[in-house]
N, C-alpha and C positions, 0 to 999 in steps of 0.2 A: 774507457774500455781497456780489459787488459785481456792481454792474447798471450797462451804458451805455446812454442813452438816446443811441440813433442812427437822428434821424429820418430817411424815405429818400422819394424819389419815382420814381418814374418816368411817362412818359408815351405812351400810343396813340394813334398816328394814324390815322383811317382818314380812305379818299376812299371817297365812291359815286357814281353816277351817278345820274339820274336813274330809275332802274328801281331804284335800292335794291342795286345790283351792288356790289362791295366791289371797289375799283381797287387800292387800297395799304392794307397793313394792317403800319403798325411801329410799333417801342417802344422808346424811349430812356431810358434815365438823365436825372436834370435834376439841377442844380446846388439846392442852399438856400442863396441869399444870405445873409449876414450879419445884411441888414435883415429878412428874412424868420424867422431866429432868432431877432432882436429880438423881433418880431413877436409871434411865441408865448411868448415867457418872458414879455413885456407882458398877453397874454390871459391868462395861466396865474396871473402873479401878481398883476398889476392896477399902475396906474402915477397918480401924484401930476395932478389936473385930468382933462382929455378922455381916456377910457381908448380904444383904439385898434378900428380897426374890424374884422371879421372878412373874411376873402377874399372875395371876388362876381364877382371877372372872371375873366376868361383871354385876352389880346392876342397877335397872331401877329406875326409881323416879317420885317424882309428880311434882319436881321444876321447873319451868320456868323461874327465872331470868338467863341472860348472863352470859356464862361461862367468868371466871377470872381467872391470874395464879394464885392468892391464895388460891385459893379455897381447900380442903384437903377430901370433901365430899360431896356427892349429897347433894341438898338443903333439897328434902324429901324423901331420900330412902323405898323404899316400899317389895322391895325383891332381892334377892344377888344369883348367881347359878356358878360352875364350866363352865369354858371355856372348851372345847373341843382339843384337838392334834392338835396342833399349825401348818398350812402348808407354809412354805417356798418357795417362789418364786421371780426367777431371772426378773427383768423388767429392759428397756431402758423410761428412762425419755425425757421430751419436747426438752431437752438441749443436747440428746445423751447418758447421763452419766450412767451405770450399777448402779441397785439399789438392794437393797432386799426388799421386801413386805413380813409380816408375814402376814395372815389370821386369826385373830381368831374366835371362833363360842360361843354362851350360848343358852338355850334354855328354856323358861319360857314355861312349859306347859300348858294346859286347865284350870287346876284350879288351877294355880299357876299365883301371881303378879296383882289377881283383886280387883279391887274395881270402887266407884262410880268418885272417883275425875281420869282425866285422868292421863297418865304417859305422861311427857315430859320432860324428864332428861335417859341421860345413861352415865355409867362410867367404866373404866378395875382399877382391885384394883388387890393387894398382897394380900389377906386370904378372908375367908371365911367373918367373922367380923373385922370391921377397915379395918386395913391396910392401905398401901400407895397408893392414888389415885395417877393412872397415868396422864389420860385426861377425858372430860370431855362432852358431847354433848349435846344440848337440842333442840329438835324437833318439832313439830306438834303435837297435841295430840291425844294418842289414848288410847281409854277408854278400858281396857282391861275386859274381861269376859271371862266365863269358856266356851263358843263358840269357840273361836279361840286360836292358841297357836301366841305368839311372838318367832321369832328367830332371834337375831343379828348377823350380820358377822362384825366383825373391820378389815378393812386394814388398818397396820401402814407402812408407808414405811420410809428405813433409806438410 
């Protein structure tokens, strides 16, 4: 038997409004950086001194160039927020094969993450500042204001 481990993410965007209305609801593909594979092969197997921290953010951006594994940070980071209690779920993939999906959630409120130029970049990081970018996405733009809140969900599945 041969097995690829081919981890995968994608990401949802929604907007609401203040009434809970659902404005924009998409889903993109995200890139896994390089350092982001690091990452988990580091978690997975464990590394020589300070062993590495686990994901906790999620940062939006203004960047629109293609994501690349090199990458180490949004192009134009704009604002950074704690992820949410991470939910774990059992899936069957295209091929049959038992996966796991983690869920995770951030949440840029009303008046948080605005400005004039739009946001077209998202990212899952280790810390609050810095840290280690895992992946990377870049979207459609959407101009954020203190009107609506953004809420990301990433599914990464391994």
């Amino acid at each position: 038997m041969h097995e690829i481990m081919d981890m995968q993410g994608r990401l949802r965007l929604l907007v609401t409004d203040r009434q809970e209305r659902i404005l924009v609801d998409r889903s993109h593909a995200n890139r896994i950086v390089r350092s982001g594979r690091q990452l988990a092969a580091q978690l997975f197997a464990g590394v020589e001194g300070t062993p590495p921290s686990k994901v906790s953010h999620m940062a939006v951006g203004t960047g629109a160039d293609a994501a690349t594994d090199e990458q180490a940070a949004l192009v134009g980071e704009r604002a950074r927020n704690p992820v949410g209690a991470p939910v774990y779920t059992e899936i069957i993939d295209s091929a049959g094969i038992k996966r796991i999906k983690v869920s995770l959630q951030a949440v840029f409120d009303f008046a948080e993450a605005n400005g004039a130029a739009p946001l077209r970049e998202a990212g899952i990081f280790t810390a609050a500042k810095d840290g280690t970018m895992y992946n990377r996405v870049v979207f459609d733009p959407v101009t954020k204001a203190d009107t609506f809140k953004l809420t990301l969900i990433w599914d990464i599945v391994f």
